[in-house]
C-alpha positions in Angstrom: 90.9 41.8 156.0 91.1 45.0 154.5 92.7 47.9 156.1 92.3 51.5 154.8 94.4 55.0 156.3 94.5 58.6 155.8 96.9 60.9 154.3 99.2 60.6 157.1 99.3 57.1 156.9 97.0 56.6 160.3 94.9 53.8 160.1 90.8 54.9 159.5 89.0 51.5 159.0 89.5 47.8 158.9 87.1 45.8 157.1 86.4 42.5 158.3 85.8 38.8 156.3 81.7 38.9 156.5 81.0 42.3 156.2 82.0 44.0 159.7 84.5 46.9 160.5 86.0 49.2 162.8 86.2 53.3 161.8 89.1 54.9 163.3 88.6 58.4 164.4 91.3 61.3 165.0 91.7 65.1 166.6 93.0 67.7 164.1 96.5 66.8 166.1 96.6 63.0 165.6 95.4 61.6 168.6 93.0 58.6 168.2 89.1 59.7 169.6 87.2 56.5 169.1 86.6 53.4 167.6 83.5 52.6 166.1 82.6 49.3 165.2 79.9 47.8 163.5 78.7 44.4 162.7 75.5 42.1 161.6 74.2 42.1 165.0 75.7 44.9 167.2 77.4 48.1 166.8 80.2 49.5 169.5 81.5 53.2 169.6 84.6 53.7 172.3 85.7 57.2 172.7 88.4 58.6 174.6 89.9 61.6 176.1 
C-alpha cells in the first residue's frame, strides 16, 4: 500500500495493491468530510457532518 498526506501531515489518499484507493477529504479547520473510494468495479463516497 501506498499512503499519501497533506502539509499538515493528515492523511489524503491510500493506494491500494491492484489499482484501488481511498481520497481523504478535509474542512479548512481539519475535520475529515468524506471518504471516497474507488475501485475496478465500484466506487463509494461517505460524507459526514
Amino acid at each position: 500500500m501506498q499512503y499519501e498526506y497533506d502539509y499538515e501531515n493528515r492523511l489524503t489518499k491510500v493506494v491500494y495493491h491492484g489499482g484501488s484507493y481511498e481520497k481523504y477529504i478535509y474542512s479548512p479547520v481539519g475535520k475529515r468530510l468524506a471518504i471516497e473510494r474507488y475501485g475496478a468495479k465500484v466506487n463509494i463516497m461517505r460524507y459526514y457532518d
